[in-house]
Structure formats: structure tokens, C-alpha cells
C-alpha positions in Angstrom: -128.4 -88.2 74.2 -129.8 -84.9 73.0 -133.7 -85.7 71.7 -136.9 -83.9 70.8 -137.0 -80.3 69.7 -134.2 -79.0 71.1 -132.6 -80.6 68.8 -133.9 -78.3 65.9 -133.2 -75.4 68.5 -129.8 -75.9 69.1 -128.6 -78.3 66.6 -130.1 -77.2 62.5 -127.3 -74.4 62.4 -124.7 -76.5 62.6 -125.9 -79.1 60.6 -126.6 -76.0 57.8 -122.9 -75.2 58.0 -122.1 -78.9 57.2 -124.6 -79.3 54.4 -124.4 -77.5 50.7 -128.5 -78.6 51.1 -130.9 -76.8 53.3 -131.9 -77.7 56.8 -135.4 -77.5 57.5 -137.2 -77.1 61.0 -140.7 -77.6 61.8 -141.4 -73.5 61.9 -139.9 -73.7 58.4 -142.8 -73.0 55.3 -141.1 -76.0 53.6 -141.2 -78.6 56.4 -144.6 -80.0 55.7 -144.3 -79.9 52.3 -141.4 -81.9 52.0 -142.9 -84.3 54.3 -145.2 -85.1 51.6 -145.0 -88.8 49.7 -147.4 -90.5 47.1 -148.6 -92.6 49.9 -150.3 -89.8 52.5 -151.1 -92.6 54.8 -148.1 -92.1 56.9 -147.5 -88.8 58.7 -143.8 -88.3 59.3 -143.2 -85.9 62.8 -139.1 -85.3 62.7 -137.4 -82.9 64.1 -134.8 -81.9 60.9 -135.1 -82.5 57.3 -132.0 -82.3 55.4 -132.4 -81.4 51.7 -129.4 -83.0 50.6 -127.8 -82.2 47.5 -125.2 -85.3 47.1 -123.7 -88.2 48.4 -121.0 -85.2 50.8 -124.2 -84.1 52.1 -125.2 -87.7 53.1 -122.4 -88.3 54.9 -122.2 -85.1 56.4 -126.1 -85.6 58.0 -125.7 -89.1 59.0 -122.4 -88.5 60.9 -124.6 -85.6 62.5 -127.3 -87.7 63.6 -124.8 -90.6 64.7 -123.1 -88.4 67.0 -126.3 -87.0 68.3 -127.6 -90.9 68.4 -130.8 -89.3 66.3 -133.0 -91.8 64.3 -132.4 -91.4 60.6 -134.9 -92.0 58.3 -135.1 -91.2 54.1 -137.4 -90.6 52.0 -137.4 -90.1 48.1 -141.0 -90.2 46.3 -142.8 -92.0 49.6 -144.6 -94.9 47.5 -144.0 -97.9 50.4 -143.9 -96.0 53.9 -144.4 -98.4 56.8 -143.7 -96.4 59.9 -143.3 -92.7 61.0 -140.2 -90.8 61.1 -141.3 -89.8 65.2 -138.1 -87.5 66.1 -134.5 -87.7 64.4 -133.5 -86.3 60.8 -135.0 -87.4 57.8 -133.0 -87.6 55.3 -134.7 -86.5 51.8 -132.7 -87.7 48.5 -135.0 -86.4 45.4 -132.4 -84.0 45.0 -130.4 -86.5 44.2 -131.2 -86.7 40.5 -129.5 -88.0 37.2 -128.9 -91.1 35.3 -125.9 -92.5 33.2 -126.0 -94.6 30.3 -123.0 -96.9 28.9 -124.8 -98.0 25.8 -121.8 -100.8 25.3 -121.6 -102.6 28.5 -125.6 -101.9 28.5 -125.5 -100.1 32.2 -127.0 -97.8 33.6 -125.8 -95.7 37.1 -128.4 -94.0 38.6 -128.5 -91.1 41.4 -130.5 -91.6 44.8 -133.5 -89.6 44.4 -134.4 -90.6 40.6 -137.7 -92.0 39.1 -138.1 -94.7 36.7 -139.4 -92.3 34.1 -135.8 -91.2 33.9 -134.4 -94.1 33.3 -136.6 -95.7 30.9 -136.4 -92.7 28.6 -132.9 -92.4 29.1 -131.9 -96.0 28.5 -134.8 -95.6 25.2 -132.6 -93.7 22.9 -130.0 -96.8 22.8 -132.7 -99.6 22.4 -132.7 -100.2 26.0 -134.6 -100.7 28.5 -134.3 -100.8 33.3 -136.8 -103.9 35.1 -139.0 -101.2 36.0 -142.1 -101.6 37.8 -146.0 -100.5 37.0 -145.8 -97.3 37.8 -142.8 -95.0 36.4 -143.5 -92.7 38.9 -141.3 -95.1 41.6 -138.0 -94.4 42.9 -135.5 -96.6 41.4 -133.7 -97.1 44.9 -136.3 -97.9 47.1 -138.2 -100.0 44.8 -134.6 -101.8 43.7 -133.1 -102.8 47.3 -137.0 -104.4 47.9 -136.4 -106.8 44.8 -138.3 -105.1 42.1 -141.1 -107.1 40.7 -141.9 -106.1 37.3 -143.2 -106.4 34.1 -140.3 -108.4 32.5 -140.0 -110.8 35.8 -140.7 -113.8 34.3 -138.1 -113.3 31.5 -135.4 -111.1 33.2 -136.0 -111.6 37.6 -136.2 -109.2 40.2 -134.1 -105.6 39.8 -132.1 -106.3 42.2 -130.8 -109.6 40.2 -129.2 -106.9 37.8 -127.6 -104.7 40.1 -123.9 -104.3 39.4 -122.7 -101.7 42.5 -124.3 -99.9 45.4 -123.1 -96.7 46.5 -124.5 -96.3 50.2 -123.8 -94.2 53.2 -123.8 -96.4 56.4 -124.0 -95.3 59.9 -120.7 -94.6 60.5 -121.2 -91.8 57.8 -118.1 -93.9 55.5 -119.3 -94.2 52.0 -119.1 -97.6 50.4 -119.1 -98.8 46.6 -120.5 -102.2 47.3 -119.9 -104.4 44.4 -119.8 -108.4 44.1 -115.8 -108.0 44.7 -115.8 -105.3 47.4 -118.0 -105.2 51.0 -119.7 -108.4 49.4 -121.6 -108.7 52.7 -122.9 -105.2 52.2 -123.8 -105.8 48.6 -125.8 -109.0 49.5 -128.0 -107.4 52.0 -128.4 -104.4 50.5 -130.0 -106.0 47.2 -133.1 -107.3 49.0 -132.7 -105.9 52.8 -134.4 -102.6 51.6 -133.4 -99.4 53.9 -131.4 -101.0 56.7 -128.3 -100.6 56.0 -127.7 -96.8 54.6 -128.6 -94.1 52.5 -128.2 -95.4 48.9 -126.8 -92.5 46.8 -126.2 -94.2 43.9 -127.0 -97.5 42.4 -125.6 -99.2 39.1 -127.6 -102.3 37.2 -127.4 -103.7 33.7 -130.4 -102.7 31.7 -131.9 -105.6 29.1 -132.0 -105.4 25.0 -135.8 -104.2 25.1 -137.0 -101.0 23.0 -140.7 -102.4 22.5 -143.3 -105.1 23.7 -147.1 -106.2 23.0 -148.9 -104.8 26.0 -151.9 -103.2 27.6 -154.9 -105.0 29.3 -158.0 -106.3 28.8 -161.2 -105.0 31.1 -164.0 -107.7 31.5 -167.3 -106.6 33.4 -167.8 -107.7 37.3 -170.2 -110.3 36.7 -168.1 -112.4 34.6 -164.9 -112.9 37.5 -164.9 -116.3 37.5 -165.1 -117.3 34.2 -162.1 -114.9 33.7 -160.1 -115.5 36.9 -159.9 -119.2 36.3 -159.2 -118.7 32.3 -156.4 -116.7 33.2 -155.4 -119.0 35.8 -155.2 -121.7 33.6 -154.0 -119.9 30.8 -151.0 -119.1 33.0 -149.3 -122.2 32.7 -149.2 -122.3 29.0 -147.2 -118.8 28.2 -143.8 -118.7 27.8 -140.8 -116.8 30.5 -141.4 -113.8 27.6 -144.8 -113.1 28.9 -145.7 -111.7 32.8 -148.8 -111.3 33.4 -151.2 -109.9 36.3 -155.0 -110.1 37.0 -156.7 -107.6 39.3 -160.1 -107.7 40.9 -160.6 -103.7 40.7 -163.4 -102.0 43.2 -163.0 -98.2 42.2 -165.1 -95.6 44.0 -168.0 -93.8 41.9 -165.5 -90.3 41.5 -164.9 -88.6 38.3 -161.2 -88.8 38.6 -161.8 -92.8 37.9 -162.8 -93.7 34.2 -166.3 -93.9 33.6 -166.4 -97.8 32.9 -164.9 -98.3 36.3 -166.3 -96.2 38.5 -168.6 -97.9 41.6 -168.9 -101.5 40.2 -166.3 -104.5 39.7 -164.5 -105.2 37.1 -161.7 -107.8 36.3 -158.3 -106.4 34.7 -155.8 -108.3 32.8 -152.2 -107.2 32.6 -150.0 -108.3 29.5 -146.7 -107.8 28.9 -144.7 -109.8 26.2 -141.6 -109.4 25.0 -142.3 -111.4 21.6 -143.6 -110.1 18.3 -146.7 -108.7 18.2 -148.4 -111.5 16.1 -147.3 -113.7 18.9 -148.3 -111.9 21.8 -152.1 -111.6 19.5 -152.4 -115.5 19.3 -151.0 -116.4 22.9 -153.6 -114.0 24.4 -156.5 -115.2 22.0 -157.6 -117.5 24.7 -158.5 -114.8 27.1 -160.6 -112.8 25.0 -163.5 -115.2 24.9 -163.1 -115.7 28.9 -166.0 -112.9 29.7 -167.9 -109.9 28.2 -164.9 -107.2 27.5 -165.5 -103.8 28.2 -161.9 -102.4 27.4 -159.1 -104.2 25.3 -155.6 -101.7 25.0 -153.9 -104.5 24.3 -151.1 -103.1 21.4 -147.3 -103.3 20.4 -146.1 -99.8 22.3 -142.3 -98.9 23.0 -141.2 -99.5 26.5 -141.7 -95.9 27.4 -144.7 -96.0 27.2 -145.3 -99.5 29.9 -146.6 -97.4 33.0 -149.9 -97.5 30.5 -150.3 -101.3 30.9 -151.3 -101.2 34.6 -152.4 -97.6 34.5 -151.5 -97.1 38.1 -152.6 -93.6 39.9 -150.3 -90.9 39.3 -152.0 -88.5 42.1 -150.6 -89.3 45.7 -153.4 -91.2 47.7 -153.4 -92.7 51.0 -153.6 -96.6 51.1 -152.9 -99.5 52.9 -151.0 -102.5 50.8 -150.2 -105.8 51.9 -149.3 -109.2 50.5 -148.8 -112.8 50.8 -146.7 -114.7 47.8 -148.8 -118.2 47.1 -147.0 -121.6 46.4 -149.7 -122.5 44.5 -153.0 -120.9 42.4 -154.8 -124.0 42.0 -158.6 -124.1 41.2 -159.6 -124.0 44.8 -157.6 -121.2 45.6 -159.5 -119.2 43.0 -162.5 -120.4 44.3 -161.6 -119.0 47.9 -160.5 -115.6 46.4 -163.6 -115.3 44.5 -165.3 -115.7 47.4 -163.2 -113.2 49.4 -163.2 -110.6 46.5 -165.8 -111.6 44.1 -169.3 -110.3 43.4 -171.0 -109.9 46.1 -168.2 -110.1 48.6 -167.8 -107.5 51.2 -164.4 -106.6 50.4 -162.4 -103.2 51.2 -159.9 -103.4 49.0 -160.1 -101.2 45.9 -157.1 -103.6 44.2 -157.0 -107.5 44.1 -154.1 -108.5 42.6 -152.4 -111.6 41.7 -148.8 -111.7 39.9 -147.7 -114.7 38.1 -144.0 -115.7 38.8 -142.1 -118.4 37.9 -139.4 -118.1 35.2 -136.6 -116.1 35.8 -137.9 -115.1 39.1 -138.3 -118.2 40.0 -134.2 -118.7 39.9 -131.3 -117.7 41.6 -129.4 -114.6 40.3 -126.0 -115.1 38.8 -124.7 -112.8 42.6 -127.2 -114.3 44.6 -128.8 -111.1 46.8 -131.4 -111.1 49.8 -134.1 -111.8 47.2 -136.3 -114.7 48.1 -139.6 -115.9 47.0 -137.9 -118.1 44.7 -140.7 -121.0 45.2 -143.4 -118.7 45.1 -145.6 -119.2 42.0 -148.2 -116.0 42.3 -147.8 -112.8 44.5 -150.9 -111.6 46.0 -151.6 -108.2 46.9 -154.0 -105.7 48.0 -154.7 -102.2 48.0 -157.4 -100.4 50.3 -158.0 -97.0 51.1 -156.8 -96.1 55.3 -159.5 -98.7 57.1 -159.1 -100.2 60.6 -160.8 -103.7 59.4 -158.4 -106.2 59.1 -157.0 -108.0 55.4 -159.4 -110.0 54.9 -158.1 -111.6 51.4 -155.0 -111.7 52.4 -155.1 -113.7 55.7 -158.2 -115.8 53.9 -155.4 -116.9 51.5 -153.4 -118.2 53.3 -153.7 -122.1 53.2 -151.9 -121.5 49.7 -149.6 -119.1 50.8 -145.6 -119.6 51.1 -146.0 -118.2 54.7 -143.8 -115.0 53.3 -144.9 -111.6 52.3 -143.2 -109.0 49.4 -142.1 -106.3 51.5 -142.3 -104.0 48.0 -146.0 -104.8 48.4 -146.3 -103.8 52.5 -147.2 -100.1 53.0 -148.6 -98.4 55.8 -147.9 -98.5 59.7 -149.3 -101.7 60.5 -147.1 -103.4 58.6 -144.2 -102.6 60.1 -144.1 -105.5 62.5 -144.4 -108.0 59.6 -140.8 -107.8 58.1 -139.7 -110.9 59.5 -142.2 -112.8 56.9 -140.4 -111.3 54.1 -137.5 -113.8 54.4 -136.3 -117.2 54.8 -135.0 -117.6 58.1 -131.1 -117.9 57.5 -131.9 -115.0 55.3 -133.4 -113.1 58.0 -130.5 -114.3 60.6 -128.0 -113.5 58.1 -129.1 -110.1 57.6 -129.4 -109.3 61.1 -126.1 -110.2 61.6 -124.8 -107.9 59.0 -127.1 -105.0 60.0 -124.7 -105.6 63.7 -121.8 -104.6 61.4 -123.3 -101.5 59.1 -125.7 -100.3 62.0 -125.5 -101.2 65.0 -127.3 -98.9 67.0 -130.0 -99.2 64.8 -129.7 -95.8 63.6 -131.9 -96.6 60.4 -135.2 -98.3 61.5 -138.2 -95.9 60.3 -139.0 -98.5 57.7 -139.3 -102.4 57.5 -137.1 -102.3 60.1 -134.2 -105.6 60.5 -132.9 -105.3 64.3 -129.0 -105.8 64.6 -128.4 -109.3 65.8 -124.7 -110.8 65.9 -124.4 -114.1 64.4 -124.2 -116.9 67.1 -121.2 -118.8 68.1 
């Protein structure tokens, strides 16, 4: 086995000759800077970076690395990092750029490397619209093969529920077009399983007959958390599957880059996102207005470009920690014990609180069932905190009400690595391992939420 730096020495010409990308080595002014992700928090040491330029270059740099039994590890925007490329090639796909619309059969097929942004203002112009996330700054792959919780869950499911075909490099360096008639095992996995299985180069999903919703959020003051947390609680179980909602417990620091009314103080935040009319969306959220002093209300009917304003996510990278825990239940004592681990006056880290609702469409199984679980869950909980060695304290306070599962989506940073068992079900977990045996064997792909190969028993 040839590892370490002689392996740039001796080994990034030849993969140059291979590639139509660029090879980078560490001496190289463009290393470090292609290292680079929205989440800082993880610092990526490999020996090669291959800058590839399409699914021939893929297969060109994982053959290269299989031979050389290197570690491969990819990276697009670098939103949900959970452990270091140490050694090996990484493999960066945000070359791998453009999206396809079939208006009629209301699809879209999307390259590797590509954003959300793209998408949503691609599938725009025909009334259209992807299961994006918050943020529209996301990859589409990476946030896709995780599930893809977003703000037309309730209504529509996970992104992975609408994925048609997945076009993926495995380590063999054979590409596959996985579909629900062909490599059906691969297909399965793949939609849920995250990065275990390949390099996805391409990725085709049906998009849903959205071109507007009512949307934005309403800001009530600190003081006022309870009143609002167990409104919205409440209120929860009386809106229909067209309505997913959030509520977030917000800590920003006192920094200009943060909004005046939310810098150094608490402050509850209220996600909408309803799919009805206007009128309707005004009298189902009614209720909540009256639940505490507001300090901000965007509430408004937008178009569905413009949804990465409902949660108003950062769009500067930022190093954080996130972790999660989905709850079976968010019953009045649980909002008690959150208030208690995040409300006023609690010494709490995190700068982000947040609790999802679920239920509805992501509450059922998808028409090809995937690796998706969380089917029971009734509320994701997750946190965000700047890098901090203390330990979750919300999270593992919550967990008398928890499924006993995480969101792997909503696990970033190296010490959540050793958690991805708790994403799944356990004949979920055994099933993927067993198929992981198959596509990777050797365990070429395991810089991330890593599944070990395992063959089935018997």
C-alpha cells in the first residue's frame, strides 16, 4: 500500500494525465482554498485533490485511489462535514454544475456539484418547484442522499422520497444509473445512506406543482418563550399536511453582521411555510400572533424563489457544531424541560434551538421505499453551537422524548462521527451494511458518517 505524501510525490502526475480536471498537491496555491466548506469546523489534511470536471473524471480518480487502496473522500459546498479527509484523494464535485428540466413529466436531473439555488430558479420558470431545504446555498446531493427535510415535508416528505435515478461512481470506479428497476439495492441505500456508497454525479427527482406560498416568520422577544413555545406547540396539532412549521430558540452573538433586534439577547423565531392561499395561511397563523410581544412579523405570500428568506439561514461560511435527536413526542412537559435547557436564563451554548414539526407526508412510507427512517418521529430537534468542547446539553437533556435516533442531515462536526449508527432502525442499519460489502468493500469511502461493510448473516 503506497500512503502519505509520497503519494503526491510520485503519484499526482499520473493521475493529471487521467483527469480533464486538475490535480492539486499540498505545495499547490489552490490546495487550501479548495479545502474550504461553509462549515470551517472541519480541517481536511489529504494528500490529492482532484478538481473533477465530470462523471469520466470520477471514475478515472476513484479507480486511481482503488488501486492505490487511498481513502476517498468528496466534497461539494462542505455544509455537514463530520470527519477529516486525513490522507487519500478528495474528491471535489462543484465543478460538476447544471440542471435539466422536463417541464411535462415535472423532473428535474441535476449535476453533482449543484446548489439548490439552481434548481429552484430553474424549475421556477415552469411553475415548479425541488423539496429544497432552508438554506439554497446546500448541495442538492449531499443534502438529498441524507433525506432532505424541508419546508414542504409535511405535505410532500423527505427529498429522497422523490428521487427517480442516481447516477453514482462506486468503488470499483463502474458507473451505475440506479433507478427503482435497475441496482435496486444501490438505489435503496443510496437514498438515505448518505456518502457510502460512491460519488453521486448525477441525481434525477420529480419536482412538485409549487410556484408560490404564504411564508416568513414571526420574531417574539426572549422573555416571552414560554408563552410562545407552548402556543406553537399546541397550535401544531391543528394545521393541516400544507403547513410545516419550525420554532427556534435563537442566541445570536452581539456582532454587526447579526440584525440589530437579535444581537446578544434571546429571541423566539417562528417558521411558516404554507402551501395554501394566502388568506388561509393569514387565519391559520392568527393564533400565534397573540402568543407574545412580536418584534418582527415577515410573514407574506412570496414565490418559492424567494423561501431561503423564511429561515434566513447564514450565507457566510462559519464553523459550528450541529447535532440532533428526532422526538416521539412534544408534549407539555417536554416543553417544559427544553425551556429549561434553552430558555431565559439557561446556560446554554447553542446559538440555534430548533424543533421541526413532522408528521404528514413525512410521517409515511415513500411510494419506492428508500433508507429514510424517522417515520414515527413527530418533532426533529436540533442544535447549532459555535466549536465548544462542552457537551449537548439540550440534546442529551431531551432525550426521555426522544425516538432514540438522530437526523444524520442535522450531525456536523468531528464528534459526531461515531454516532451514525443512531440514524437508523436496526434492520436498516444491518441492511445497509450488508450492501456497503457489495459497492465498497474495502471501505474506500468512510471520511463521513461512515457505514462499515458487514455481510449479511447466514
Amino acid at each position: 500500500m503506497t500512503t502519505g505524501k509520497s503519494v503526491a510525490r510520485s503519484a499526482a502526475a499520473e493521475l493529471s494525465e487521467r483527469l480533464r480536471g486538475r490535480v492539486l498537491r499540498a505545495r499547490d496555491v489552490d490546495f487550501a482554498r479548495e479545502l474550504e466548506g461553509f462549515n470551517s469546523i472541519t480541517e481536511h489534511d489529504p494528500d490529492l485533490i482532484a478538481l473533477v470536471s465530470g462523471a469520466a473524471d470520477v471514475r478515472e480518480a476513484v479507480s486511481f485511489a482503488a488501486a492505490r487502496h487511498l481513502p476517498v473522500s468528496v466534497q461539494a459546498t462542505g455544509h455537514g462535514p463530520s470527519l477529516p479527509a486525513s490522507g487519500g484523494l478528495l474528491i471535489s464535485t462543484r465543478r460538476l454544475r447544471g440542471v435539466s428540466i422536463d417541464p411535462v413529466a415535472r423532473t428535474a436531473r441535476v449535476e453533482g456539484g449543484t446548489q439548490w439555488f439552481e434548481v429552484i430558479q430553474a424549475a421556477a420558470k415552469h411553475g415548479l418547484a425541488p423539496l429544497s431545504g432552508s438554506s439554497p446555498l446546500t448541495g442538492v446531493v449531499g443534502y438529498t442522499i441524507g433525506g432532505g427535510l424541508g419546508l414542504m415535508a409535511r405535505r410532500y416528505g423527505y427529498a429522497a422520497d422523490l428521487v427517480t435515478a442516481v447516477e453514482i461512481v462506486t468503488a470499483d470506479g463502474r458507473s451505475h444509473r440506479a433507478t427503482a428497476d435497475q441496482d435496486t439495492d444501490l438505489f435503496w441505500a443510496v437514498r438515505g445512506g448518505k456518502g457510502n456508497f460512491g460519488v453521486v454525479t448525477a441525481i434525477e427527482f420529480r419536482l412538485v406543482p409549487v410556484s408560490r406560498l404564504y411564508g416568513g416568520g414571526l420574531f417574539f422577544a426572549g422573555e416571552a418563550s414560554a408563552e410562545v413555545v407552548h402556543a406553537w406547540r399546541e397550535w401544531t396539532a391543528t394545521v393541516p399536511e400544507e403547513l410545516t412549521s419550525s420554532l427556534a430558540l435563537l442566541r445570536m452573538p452581539d456582532i454587526e453582521a447579526i440584525p440589530p433586534f437579535l444581537r446578544g439577547r434571546l429571541t423566539v423565531h417562528v417558521r411558516i411555510a404554507h402551501l395554501g392561499s394566502a388568506d388561509d395561511g393569514e387565519r391559520l397563523v392568527a393564533p400565534l400572533r397573540t402568543a407574545g410581544p412580536l418584534v418582527v412579523d415577515t410573514l407574506a405570500d412570496m414565490p418559492y424563489s424567494r423561501s431561503g428568506e423564511i429561515h434566513q439561514d447564514p450565507t457566510e461560511p462559519i464553523p459550528y457544531n450541529e447535532r440532533s435527536m428526532m422526538l416521539r413526542v412534544l408534549d407539555e412537559a417536554a416543553v417544559d424541560a427544553l425551556l429549561q435547557l434553552a430558555g431565559p436564563g439557561a446556560d446554554c451554548i447553542d446559538l440555534t434551538v430548533e424543533l421541526r414539526q413532522l408528521g404528514g407526508a413525512a410521517g409515511r412510507a415513500p411510494e419506492v421505499p428508500n433508507a429514510v427512517g424517522h417515520r414515527d418521529a413527530a418533532f426533529a430537534l436540533s442544535t447549532l453551537s459555535l466549536p465548544d468542547d462542552r457537551p449537548p446539553l439540550v440534546v442529551d437533556g431531551m432525550a426521555a422524548w426522544g425516538t432514540g435516533l438522530r437526523y444524520l442531515n442535522f450531525l456536523a462536526s468531528p464528534d459526531t462521527a461515531h454516532l451514525t449508527e443512531s440514524g437508523y432502525e436496526p434492520a436498516t442499519f444491518a441492511r445497509l451494511a450488508g450492501i456497503k460489502a457489495v459497492a465498497d468493500p474495502d471501505n474506500l469511502f468512510r471520511f463521513n458518517h461512515n457505514i462499515p461493510p458487514r455481510p449479511p448473516r447466514g
